[in-house]
C-alpha positions as CSV (number, residue, x, y, z in Angstrom):
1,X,-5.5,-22.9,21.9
2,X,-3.2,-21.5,18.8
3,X,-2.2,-24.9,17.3
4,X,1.0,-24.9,14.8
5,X,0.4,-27.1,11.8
6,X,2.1,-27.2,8.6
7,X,-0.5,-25.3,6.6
8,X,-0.4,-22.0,9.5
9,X,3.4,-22.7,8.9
10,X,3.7,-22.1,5.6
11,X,1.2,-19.2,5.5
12,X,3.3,-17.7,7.9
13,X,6.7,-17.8,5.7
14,X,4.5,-16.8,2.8
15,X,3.2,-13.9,4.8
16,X,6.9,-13.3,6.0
17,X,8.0,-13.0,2.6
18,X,4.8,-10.8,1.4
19,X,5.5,-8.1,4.3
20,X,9.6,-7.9,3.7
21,X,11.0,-9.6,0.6
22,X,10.5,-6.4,-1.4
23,X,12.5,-4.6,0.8
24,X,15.3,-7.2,0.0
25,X,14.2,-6.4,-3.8
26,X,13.9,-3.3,-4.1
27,X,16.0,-1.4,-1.4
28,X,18.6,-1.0,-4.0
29,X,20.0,0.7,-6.9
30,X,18.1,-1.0,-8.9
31,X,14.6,0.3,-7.7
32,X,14.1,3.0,-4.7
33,X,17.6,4.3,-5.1
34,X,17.8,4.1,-9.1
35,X,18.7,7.4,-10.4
36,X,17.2,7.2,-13.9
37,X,13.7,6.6,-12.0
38,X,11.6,9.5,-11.5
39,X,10.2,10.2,-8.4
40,X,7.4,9.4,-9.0
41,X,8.1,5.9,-10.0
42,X,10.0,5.7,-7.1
43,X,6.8,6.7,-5.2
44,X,4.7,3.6,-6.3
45,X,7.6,1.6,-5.7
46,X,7.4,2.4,-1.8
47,X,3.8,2.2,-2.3
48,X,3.8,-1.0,-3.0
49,X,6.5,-1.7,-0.5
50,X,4.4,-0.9,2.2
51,X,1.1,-2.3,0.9
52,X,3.7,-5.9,1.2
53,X,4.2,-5.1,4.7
54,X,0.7,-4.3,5.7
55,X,-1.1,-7.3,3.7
56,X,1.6,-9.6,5.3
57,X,1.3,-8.4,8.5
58,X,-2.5,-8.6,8.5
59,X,-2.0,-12.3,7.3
60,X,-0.1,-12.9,10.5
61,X,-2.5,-11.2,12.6
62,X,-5.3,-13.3,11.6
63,X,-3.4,-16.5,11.5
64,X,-1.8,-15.7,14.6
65,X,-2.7,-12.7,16.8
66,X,-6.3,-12.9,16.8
67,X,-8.2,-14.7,19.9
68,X,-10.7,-17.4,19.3
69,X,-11.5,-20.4,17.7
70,X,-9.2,-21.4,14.2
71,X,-12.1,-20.7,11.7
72,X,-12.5,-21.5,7.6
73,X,-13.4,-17.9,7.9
74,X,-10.4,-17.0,9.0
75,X,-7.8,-19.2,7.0
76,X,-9.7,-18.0,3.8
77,X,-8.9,-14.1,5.1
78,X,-5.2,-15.3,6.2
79,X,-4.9,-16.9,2.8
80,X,-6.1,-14.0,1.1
81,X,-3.9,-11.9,2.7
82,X,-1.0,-13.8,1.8
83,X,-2.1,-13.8,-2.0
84,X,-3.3,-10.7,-2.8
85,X,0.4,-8.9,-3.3
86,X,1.6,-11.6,-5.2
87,X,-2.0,-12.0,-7.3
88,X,-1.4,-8.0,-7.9
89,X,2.3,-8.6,-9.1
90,X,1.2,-11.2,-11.4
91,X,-1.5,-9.0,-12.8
92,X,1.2,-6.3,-13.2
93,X,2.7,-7.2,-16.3
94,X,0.0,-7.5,-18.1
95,X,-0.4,-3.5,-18.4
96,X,0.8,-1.7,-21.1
97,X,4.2,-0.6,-21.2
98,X,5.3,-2.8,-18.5
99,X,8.4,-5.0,-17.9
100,X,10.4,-7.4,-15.5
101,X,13.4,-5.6,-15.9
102,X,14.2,-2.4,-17.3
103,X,18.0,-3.6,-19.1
104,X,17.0,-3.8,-23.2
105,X,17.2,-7.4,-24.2
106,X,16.4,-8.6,-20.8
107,X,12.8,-9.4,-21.1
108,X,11.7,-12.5,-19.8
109,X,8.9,-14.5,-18.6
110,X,10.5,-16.1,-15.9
111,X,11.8,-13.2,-14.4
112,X,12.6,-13.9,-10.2
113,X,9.1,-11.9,-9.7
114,X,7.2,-14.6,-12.0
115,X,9.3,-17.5,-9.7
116,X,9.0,-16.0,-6.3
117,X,4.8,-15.3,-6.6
118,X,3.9,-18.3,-8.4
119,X,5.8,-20.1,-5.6
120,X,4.2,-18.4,-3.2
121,X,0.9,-18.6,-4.5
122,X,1.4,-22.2,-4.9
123,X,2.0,-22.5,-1.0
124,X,-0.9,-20.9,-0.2
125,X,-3.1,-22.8,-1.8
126,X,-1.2,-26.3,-0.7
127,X,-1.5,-24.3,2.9
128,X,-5.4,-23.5,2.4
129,X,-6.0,-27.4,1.0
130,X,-4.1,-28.9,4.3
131,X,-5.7,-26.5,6.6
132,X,-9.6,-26.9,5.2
133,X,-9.1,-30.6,5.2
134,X,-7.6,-30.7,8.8
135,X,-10.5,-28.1,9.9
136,X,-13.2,-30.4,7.7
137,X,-11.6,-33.7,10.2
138,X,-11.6,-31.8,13.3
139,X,-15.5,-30.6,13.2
140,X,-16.4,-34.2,12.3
């Protein structure tokens, strides 16, 4: 039996977010449709686009689709799922030549990236603590 608890809840709206927020990002002028990108930037942007969807929507697969007992096993993979894009975002800026945003002047730290994956990181691992301790009281 699939049983909703708050941790599988908020895995799933961090998953939800992972698999289409950057289509609410990006699908814009400002990335996919920004004429001073080249195409090939433009590539790696719906690259990385679809590598949200398909991280997300394995998240939700093993949270939700999959048959079978509600394992450590697989919130660690559900979690890790959930992460991973927003780990890889994080980890983007520290490449050369990299920025938050491409206006002059407009560099910042705390750009609505930095916000939305730290949040989102910081769900999943309140998510992973509540389910591992709920898992840890059920096998007692």
């Amino acid at each position: 039996m699939t049983r909703i608890s708050t941790g599988k809840i908020l895995l799933t709206l961090t998953s939800l977010v992972t698999a289409y927020g950057s289509y609410f990002f990006d699908w814009n002028e400002t990335h996919i449709y920004n004429p001073d990108w080249p195409p090939h930037a433009k590539f790696h942007n719906a690259q990385t686009m679809s590598m949200g969807t398909a991280v997300g929507m394995a998240g939700l697969y093993v949270l939700w689709g999959r048959r079978g007992p509600w394992t450590r096993e697989r919130l660690q993979v559900s979690t890790a799922a959930a992460s991973v894009y927003w780990i890889t975002q994080l980890s983007a800026t520290l490449f050369p030549g990299t920025a938050l945003f491409d206006r002059p002047g407009a560099a910042s730290a705390l750009g609505p990236q930095t916000v939305v994956a730290s949040v989102s990181l910081a769900l999943n691992v309140l998510a992973y603590g509540l389910e591992s301790r709920r898992l840890a009281r059920e096998s007692d």
